[in-house]
N, CA, C and O atoms as a CHARMM CRD file, in Angstrom:
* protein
*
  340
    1    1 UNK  N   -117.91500 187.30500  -5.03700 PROA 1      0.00000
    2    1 UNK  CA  -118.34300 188.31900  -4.11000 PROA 1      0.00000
    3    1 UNK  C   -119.43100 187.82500  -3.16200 PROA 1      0.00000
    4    1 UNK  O   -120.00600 188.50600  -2.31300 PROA 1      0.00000
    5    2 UNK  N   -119.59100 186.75500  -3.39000 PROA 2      0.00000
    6    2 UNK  CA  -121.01700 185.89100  -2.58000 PROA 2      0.00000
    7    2 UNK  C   -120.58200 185.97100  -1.12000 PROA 2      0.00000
    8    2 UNK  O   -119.59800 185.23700  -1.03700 PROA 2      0.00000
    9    3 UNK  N   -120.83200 186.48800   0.02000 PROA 3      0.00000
   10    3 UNK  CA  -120.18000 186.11000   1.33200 PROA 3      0.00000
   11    3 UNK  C   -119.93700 184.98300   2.10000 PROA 3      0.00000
   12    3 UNK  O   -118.92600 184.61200   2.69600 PROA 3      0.00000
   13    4 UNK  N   -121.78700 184.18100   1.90300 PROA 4      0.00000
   14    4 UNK  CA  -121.65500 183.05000   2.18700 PROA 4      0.00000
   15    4 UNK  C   -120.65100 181.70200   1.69100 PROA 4      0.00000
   16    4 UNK  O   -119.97200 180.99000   2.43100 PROA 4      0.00000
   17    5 UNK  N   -120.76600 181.63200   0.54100 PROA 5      0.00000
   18    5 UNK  CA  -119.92600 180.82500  -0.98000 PROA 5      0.00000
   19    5 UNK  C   -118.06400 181.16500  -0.03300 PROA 5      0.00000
   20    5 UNK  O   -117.30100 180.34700   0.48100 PROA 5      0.00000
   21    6 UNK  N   -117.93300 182.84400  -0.18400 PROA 6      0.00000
   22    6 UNK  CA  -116.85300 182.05700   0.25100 PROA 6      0.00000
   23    6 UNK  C   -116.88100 181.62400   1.44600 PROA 6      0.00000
   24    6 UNK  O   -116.43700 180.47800   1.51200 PROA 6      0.00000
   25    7 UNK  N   -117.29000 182.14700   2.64300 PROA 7      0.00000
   26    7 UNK  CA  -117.51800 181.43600   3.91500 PROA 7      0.00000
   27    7 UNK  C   -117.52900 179.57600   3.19800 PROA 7      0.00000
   28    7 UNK  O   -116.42500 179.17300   2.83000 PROA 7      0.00000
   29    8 UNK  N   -118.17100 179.05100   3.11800 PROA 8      0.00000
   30    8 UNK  CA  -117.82800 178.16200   2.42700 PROA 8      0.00000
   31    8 UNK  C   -116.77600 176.97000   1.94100 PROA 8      0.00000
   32    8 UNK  O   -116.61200 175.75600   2.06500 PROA 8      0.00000
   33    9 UNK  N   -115.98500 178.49800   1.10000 PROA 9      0.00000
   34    9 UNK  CA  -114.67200 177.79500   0.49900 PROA 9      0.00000
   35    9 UNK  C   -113.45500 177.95000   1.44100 PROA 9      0.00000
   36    9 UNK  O   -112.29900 177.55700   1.28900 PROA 9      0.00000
   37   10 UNK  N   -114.09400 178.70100   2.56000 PROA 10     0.00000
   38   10 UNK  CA  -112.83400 179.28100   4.23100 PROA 10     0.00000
   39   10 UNK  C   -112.98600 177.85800   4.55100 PROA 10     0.00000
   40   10 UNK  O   -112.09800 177.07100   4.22300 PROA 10     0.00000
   41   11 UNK  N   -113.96000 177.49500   5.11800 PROA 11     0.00000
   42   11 UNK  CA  -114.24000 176.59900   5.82000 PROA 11     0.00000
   43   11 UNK  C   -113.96100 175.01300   5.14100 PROA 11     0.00000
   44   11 UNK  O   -113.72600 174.03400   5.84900 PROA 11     0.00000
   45   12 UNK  N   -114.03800 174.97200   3.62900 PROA 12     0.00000
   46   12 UNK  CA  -113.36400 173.68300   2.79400 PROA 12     0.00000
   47   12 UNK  C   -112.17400 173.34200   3.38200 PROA 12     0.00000
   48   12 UNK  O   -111.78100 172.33000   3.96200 PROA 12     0.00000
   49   13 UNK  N   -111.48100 174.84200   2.99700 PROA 13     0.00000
   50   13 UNK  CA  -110.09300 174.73000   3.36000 PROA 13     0.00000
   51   13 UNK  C   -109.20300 174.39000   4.41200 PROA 13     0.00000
   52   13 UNK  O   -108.03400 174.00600   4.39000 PROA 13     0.00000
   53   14 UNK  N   -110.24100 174.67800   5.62100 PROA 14     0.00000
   54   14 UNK  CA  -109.67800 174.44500   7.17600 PROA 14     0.00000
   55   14 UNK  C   -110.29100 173.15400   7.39500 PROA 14     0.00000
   56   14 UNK  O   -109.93900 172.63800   8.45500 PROA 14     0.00000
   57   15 UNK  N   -110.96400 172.60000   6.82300 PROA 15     0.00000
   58   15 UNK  CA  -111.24100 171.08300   6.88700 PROA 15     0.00000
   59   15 UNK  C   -109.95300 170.14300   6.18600 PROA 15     0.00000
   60   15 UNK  O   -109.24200 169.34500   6.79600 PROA 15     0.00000
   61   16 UNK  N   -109.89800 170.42000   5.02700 PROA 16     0.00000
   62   16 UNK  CA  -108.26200 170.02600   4.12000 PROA 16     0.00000
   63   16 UNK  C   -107.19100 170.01800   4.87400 PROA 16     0.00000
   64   16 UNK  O   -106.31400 169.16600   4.73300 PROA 16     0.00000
   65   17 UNK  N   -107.13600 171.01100   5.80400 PROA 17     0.00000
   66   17 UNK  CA  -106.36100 171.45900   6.62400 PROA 17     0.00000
   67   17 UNK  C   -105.97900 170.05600   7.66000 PROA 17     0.00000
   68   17 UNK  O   -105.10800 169.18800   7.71300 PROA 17     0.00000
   69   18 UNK  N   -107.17200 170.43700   8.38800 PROA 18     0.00000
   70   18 UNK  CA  -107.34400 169.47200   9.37900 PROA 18     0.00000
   71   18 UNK  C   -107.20800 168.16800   8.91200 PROA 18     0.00000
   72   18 UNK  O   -107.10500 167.49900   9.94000 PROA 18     0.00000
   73   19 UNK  N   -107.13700 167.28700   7.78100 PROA 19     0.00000
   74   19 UNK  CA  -107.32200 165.88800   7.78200 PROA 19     0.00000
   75   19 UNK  C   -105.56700 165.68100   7.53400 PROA 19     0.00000
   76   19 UNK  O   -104.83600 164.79700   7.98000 PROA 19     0.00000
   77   20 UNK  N   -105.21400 166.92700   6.59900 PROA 20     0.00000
   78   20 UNK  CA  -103.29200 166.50200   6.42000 PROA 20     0.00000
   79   20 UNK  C   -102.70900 166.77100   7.42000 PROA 20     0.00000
   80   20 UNK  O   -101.57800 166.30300   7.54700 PROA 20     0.00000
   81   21 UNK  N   -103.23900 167.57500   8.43100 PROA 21     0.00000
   82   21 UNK  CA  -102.91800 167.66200  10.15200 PROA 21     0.00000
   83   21 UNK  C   -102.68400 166.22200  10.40700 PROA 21     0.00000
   84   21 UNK  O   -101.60700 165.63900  10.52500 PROA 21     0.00000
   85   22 UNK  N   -104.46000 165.53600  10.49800 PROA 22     0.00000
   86   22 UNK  CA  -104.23200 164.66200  11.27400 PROA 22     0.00000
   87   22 UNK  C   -103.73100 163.60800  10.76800 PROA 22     0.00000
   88   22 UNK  O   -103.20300 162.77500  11.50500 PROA 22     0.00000
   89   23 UNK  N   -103.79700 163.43000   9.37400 PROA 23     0.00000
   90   23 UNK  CA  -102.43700 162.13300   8.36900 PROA 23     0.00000
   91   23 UNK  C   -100.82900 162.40200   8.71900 PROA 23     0.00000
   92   23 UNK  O    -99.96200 161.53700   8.59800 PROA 23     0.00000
   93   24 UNK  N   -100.60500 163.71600   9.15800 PROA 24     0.00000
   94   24 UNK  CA   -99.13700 164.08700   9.34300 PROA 24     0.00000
   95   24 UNK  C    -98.57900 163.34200  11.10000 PROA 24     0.00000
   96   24 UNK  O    -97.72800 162.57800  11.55600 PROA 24     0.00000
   97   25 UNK  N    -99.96900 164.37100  11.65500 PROA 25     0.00000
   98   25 UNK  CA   -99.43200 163.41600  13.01000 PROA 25     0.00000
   99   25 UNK  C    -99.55700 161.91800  13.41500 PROA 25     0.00000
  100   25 UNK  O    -99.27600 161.36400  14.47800 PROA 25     0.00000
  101   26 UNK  N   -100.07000 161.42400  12.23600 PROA 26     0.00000
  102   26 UNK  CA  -100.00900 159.67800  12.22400 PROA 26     0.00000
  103   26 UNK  C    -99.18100 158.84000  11.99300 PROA 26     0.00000
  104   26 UNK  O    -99.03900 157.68500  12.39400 PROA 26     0.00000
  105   27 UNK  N    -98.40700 159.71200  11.05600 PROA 27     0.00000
  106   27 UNK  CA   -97.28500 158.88800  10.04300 PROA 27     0.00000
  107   27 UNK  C    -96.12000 159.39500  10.62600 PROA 27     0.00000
  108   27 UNK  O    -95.29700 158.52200  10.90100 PROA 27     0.00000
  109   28 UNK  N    -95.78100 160.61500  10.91300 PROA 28     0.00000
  110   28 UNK  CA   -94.49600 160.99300  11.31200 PROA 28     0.00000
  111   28 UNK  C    -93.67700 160.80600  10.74600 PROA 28     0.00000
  112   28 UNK  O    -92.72000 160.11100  11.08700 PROA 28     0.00000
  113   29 UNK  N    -93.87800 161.61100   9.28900 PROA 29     0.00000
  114   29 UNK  CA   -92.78600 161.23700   8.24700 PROA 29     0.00000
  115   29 UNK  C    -91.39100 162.13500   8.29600 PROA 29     0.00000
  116   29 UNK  O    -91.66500 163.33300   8.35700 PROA 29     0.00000
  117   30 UNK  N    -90.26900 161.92300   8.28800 PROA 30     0.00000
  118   30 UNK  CA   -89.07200 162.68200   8.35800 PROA 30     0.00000
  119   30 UNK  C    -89.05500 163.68300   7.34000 PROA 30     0.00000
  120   30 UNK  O    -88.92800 164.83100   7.76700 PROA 30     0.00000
  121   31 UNK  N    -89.17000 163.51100   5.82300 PROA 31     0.00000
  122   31 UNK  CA   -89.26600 164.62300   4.95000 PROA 31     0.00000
  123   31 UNK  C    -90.87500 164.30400   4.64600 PROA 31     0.00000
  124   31 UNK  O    -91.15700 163.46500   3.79100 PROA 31     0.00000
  125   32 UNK  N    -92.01100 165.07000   5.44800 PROA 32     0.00000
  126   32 UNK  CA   -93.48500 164.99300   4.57000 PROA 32     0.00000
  127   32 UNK  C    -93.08600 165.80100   3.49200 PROA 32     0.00000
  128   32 UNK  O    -92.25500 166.70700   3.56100 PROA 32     0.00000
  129   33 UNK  N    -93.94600 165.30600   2.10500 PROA 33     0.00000
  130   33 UNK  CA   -93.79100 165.73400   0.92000 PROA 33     0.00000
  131   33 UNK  C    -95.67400 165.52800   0.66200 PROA 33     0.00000
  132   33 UNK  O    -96.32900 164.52300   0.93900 PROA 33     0.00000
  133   34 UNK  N    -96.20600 166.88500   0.03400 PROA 34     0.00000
  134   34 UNK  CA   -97.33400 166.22800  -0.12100 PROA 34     0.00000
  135   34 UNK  C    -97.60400 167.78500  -1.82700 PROA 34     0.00000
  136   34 UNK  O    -97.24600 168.93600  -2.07900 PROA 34     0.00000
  137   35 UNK  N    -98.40100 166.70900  -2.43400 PROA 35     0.00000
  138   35 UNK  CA   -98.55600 167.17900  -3.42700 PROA 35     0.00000
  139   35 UNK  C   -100.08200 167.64600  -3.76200 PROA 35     0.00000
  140   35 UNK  O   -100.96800 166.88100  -3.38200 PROA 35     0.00000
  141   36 UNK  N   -100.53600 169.07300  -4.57500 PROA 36     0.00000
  142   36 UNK  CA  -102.02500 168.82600  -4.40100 PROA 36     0.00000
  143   36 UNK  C   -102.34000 169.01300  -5.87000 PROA 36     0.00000
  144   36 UNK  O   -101.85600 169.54200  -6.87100 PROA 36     0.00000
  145   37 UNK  N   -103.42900 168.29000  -5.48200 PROA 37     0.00000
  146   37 UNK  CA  -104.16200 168.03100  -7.00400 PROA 37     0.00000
  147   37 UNK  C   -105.42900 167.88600  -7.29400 PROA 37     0.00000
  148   37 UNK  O   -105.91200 166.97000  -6.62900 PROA 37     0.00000
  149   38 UNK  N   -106.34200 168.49700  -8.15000 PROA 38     0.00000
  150   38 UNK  CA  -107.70300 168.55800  -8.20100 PROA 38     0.00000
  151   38 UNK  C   -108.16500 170.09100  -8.43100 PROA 38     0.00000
  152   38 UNK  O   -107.35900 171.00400  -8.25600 PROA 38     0.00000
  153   39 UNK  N   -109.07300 170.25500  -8.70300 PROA 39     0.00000
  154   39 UNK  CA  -109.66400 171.93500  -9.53600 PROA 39     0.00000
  155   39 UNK  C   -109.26900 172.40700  -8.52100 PROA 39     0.00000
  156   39 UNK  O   -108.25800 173.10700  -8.46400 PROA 39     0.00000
  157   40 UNK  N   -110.23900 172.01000  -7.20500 PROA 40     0.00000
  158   40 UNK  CA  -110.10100 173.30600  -6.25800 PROA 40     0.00000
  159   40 UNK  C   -108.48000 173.57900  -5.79000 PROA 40     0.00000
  160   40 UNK  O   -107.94000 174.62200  -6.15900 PROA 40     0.00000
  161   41 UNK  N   -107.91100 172.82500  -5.15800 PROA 41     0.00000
  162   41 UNK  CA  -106.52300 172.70800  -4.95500 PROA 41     0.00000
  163   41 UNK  C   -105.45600 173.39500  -6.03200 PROA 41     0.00000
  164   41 UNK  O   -104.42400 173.93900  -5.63800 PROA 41     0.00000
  165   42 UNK  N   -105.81900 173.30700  -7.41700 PROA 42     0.00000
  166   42 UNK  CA  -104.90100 173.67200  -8.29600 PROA 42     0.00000
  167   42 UNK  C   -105.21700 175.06300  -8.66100 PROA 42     0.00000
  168   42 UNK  O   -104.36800 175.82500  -9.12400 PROA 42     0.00000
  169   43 UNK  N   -106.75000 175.46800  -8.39500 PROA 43     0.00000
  170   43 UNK  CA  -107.16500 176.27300  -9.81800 PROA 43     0.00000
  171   43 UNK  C   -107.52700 177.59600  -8.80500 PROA 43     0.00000
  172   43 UNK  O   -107.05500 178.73300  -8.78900 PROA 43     0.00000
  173   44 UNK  N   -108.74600 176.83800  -7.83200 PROA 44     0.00000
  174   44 UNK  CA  -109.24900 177.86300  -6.87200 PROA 44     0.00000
  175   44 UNK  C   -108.84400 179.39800  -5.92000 PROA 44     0.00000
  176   44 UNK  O   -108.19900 179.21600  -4.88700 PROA 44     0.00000
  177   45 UNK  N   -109.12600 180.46900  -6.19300 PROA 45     0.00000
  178   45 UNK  CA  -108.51200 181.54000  -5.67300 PROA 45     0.00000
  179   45 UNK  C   -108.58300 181.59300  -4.34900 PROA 45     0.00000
  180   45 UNK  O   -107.56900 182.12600  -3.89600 PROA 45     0.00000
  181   46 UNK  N   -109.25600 181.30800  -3.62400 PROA 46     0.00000
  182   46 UNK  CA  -109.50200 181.40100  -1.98100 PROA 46     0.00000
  183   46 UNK  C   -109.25200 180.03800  -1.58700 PROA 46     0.00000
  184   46 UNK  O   -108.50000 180.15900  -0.62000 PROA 46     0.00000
  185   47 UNK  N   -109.43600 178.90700  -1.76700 PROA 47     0.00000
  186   47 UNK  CA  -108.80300 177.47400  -0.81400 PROA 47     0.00000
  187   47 UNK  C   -107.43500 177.44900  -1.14700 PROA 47     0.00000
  188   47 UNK  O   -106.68400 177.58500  -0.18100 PROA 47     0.00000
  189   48 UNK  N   -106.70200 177.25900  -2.67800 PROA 48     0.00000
  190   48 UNK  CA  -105.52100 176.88800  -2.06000 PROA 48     0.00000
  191   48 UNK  C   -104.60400 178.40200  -1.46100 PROA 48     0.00000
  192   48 UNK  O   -104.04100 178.20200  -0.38500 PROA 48     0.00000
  193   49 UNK  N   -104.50700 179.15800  -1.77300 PROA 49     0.00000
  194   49 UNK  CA  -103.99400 180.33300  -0.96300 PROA 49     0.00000
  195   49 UNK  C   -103.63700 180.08000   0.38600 PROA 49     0.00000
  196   49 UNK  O   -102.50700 179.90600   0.84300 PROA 49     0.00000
  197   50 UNK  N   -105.16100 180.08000   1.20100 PROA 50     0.00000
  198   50 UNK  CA  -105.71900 179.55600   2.48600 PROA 50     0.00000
  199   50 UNK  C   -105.00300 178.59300   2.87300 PROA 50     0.00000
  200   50 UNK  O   -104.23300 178.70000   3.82700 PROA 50     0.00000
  201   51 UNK  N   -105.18400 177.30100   2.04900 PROA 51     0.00000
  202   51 UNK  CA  -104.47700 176.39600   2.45800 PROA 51     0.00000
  203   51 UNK  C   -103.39900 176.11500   2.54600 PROA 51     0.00000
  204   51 UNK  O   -102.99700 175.39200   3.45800 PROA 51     0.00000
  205   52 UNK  N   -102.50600 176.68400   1.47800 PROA 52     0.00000
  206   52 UNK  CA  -100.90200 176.74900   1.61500 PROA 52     0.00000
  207   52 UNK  C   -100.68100 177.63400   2.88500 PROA 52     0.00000
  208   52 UNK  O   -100.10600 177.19200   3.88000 PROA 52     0.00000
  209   53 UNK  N   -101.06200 178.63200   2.81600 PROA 53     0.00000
  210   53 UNK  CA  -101.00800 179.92300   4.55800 PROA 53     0.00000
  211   53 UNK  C   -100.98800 178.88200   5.53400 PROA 53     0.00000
  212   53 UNK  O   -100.03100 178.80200   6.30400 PROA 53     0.00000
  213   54 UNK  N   -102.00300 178.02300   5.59000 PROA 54     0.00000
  214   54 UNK  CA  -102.05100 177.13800   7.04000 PROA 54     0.00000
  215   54 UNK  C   -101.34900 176.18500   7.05900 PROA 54     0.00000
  216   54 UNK  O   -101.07500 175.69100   8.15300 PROA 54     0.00000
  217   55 UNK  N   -100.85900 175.64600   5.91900 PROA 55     0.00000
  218   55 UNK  CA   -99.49100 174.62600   6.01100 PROA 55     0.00000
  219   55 UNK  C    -98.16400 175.23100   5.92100 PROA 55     0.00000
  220   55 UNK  O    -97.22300 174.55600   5.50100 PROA 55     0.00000
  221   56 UNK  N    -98.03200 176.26500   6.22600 PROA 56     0.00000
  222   56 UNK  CA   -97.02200 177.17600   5.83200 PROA 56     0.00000
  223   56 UNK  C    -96.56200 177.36200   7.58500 PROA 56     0.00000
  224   56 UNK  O    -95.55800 176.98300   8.18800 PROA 56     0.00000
  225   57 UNK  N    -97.75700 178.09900   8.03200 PROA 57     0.00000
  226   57 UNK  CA   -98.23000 178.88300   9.43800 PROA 57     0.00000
  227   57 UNK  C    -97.93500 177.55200  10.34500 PROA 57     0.00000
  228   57 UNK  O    -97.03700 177.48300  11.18400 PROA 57     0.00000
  229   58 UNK  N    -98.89600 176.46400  10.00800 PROA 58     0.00000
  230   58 UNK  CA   -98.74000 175.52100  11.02700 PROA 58     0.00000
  231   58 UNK  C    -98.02200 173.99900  10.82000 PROA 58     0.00000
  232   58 UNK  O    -97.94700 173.10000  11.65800 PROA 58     0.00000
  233   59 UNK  N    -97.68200 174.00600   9.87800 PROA 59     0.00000
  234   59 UNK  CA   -96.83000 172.87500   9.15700 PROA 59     0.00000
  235   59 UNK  C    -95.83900 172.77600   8.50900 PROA 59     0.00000
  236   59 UNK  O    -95.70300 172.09800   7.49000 PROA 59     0.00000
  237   60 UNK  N    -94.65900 173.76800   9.29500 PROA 60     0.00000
  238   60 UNK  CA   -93.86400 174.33800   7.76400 PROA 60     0.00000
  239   60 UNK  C    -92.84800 173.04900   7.25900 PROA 60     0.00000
  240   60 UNK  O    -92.50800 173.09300   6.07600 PROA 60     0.00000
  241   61 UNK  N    -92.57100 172.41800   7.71400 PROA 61     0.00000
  242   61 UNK  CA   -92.18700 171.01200   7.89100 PROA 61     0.00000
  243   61 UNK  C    -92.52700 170.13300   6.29400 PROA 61     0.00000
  244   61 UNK  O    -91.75000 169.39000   5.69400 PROA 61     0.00000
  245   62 UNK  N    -93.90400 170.51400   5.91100 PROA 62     0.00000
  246   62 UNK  CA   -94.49700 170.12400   4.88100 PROA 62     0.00000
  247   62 UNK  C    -94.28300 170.41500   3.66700 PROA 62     0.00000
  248   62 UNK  O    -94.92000 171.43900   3.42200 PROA 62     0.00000
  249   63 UNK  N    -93.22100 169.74500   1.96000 PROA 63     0.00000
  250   63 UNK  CA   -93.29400 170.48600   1.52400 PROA 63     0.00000
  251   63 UNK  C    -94.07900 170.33200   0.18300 PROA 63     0.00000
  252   63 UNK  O    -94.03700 169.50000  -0.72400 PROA 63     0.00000
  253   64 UNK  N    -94.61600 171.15700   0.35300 PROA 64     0.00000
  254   64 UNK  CA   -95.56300 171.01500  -1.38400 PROA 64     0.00000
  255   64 UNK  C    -95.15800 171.07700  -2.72800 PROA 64     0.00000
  256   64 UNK  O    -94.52200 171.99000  -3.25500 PROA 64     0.00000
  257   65 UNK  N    -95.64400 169.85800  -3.33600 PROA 65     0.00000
  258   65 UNK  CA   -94.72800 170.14400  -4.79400 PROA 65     0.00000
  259   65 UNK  C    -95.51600 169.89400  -5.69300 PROA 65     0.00000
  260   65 UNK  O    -96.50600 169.25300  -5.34000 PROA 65     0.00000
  261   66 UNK  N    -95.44900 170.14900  -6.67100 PROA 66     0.00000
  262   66 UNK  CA   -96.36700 170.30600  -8.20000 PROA 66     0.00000
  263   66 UNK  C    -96.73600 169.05100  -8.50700 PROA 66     0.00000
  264   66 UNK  O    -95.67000 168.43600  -8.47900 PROA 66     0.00000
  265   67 UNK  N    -97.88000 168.03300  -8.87600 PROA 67     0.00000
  266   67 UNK  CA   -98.03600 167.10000  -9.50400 PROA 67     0.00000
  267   67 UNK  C    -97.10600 166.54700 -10.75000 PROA 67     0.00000
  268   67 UNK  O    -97.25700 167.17500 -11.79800 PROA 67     0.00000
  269   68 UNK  N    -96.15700 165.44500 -10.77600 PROA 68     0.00000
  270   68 UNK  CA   -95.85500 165.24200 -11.92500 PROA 68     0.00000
  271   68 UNK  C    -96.52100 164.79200 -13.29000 PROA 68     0.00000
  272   68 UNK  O    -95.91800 164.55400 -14.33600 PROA 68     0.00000
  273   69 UNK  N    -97.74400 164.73100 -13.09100 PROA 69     0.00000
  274   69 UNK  CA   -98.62200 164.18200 -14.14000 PROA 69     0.00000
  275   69 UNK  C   -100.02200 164.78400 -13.79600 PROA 69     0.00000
  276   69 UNK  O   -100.21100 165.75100 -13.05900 PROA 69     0.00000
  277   70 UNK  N   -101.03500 164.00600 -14.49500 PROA 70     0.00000
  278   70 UNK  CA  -102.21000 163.87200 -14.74700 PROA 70     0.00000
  279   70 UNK  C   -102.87800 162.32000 -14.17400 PROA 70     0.00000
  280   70 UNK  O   -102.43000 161.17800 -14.28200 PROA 70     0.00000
  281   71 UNK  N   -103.81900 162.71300 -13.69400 PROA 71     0.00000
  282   71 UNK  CA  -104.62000 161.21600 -13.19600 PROA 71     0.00000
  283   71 UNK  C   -104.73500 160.28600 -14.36900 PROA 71     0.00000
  284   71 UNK  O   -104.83800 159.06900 -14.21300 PROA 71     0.00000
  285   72 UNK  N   -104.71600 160.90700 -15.62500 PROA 72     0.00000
  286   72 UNK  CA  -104.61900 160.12600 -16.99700 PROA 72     0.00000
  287   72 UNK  C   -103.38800 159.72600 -17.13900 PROA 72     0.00000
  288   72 UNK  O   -103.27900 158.55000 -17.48800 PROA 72     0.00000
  289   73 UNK  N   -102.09800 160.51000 -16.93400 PROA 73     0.00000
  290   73 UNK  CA  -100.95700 160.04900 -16.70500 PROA 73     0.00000
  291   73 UNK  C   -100.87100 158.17900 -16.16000 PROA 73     0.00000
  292   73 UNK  O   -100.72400 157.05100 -16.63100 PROA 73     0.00000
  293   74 UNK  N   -101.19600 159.29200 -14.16700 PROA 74     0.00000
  294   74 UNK  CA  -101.14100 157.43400 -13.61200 PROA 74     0.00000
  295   74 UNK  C   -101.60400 156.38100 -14.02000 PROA 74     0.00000
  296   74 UNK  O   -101.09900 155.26400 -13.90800 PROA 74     0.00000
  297   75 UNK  N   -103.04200 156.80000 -14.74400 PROA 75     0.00000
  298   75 UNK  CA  -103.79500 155.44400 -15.04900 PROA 75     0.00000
  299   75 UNK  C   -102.72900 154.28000 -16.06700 PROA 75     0.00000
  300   75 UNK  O   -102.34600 153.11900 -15.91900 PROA 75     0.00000
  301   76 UNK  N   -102.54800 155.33700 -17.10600 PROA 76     0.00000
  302   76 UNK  CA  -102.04700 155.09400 -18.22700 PROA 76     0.00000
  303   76 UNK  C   -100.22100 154.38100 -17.61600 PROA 76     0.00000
  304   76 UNK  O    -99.55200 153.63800 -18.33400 PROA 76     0.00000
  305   77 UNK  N    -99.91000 154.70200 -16.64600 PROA 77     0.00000
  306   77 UNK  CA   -98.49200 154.08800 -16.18000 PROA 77     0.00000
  307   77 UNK  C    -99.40700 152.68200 -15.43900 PROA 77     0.00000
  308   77 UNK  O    -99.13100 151.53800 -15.79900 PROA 77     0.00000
  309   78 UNK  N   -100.47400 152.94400 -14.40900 PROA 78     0.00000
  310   78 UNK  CA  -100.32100 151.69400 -14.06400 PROA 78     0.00000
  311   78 UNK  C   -100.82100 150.61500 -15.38000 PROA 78     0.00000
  312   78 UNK  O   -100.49500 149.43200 -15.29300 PROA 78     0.00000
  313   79 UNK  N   -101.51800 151.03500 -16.43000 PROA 79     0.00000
  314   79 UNK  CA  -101.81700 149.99800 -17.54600 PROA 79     0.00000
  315   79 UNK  C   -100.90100 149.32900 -18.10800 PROA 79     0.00000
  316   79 UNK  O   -100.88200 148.18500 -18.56100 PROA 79     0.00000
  317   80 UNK  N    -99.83000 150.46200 -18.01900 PROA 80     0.00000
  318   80 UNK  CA   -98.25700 149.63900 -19.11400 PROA 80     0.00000
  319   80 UNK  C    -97.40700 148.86700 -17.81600 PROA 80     0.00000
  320   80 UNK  O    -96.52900 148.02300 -17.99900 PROA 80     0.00000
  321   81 UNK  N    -97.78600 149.26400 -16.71700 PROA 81     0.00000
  322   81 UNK  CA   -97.34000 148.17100 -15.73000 PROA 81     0.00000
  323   81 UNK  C    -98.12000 146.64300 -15.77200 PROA 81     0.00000
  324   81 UNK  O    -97.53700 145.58100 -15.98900 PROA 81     0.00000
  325   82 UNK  N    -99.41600 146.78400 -15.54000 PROA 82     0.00000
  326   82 UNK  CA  -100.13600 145.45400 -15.35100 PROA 82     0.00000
  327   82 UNK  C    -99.75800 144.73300 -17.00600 PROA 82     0.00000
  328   82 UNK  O    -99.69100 143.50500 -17.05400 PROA 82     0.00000
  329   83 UNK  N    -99.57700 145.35800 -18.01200 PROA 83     0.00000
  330   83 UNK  CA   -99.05000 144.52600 -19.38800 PROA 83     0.00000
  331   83 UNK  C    -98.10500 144.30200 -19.28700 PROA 83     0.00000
  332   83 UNK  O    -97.86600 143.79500 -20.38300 PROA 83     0.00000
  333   84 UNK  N    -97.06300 144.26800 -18.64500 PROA 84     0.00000
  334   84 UNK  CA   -95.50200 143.83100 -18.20800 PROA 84     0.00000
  335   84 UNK  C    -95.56200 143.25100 -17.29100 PROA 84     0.00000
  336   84 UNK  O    -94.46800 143.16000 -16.73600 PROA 84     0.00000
  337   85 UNK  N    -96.62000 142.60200 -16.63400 PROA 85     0.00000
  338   85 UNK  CA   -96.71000 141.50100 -15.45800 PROA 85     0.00000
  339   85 UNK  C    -96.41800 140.28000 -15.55000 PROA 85     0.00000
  340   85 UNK  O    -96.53200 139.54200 -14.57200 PROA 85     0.00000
């Protein structure tokens, strides 16, 4: 209920916004696929909402998909990779 706090978490979000904006118009990928991951992104009630709305609104092109793992996951794949080197 904090006004500022979320002002805040508005403004996280339209920054997030803005950087997969400007990674999208760099790469010019035919199917962008982008996945999100991290507390705020996964967990947060006001950024990802927000943020899916504005990739939705202004990126529909983009499509978002669930993490297949855990950052413990990857680690743990690239370890059993570098032991099979």
């Amino acid at each position: 209920g904090d006004e500022l706090a979320v002002d805040i978490l508005k403004k996280a979000a339209c920054e997030l916004f803005a950087l997969i904006e400007s990674v999208h118009r760099r790469l010019n990928l035919l199917y962008p696929t982008l996945v999100l991951s991290g507390g705020v992104l996964e967990h947060d009630p006001i950024v990802k909402p927000l943020f899916i709305q504005m990739l939705n609104d202004k990126l529909p092109a983009i499509k978002v998909i669930e993490p297949l793992g855990t950052a413990v996951d990857g680690a743990c794949m690239i370890a059993m990779q570098k032991l099979h080197e």
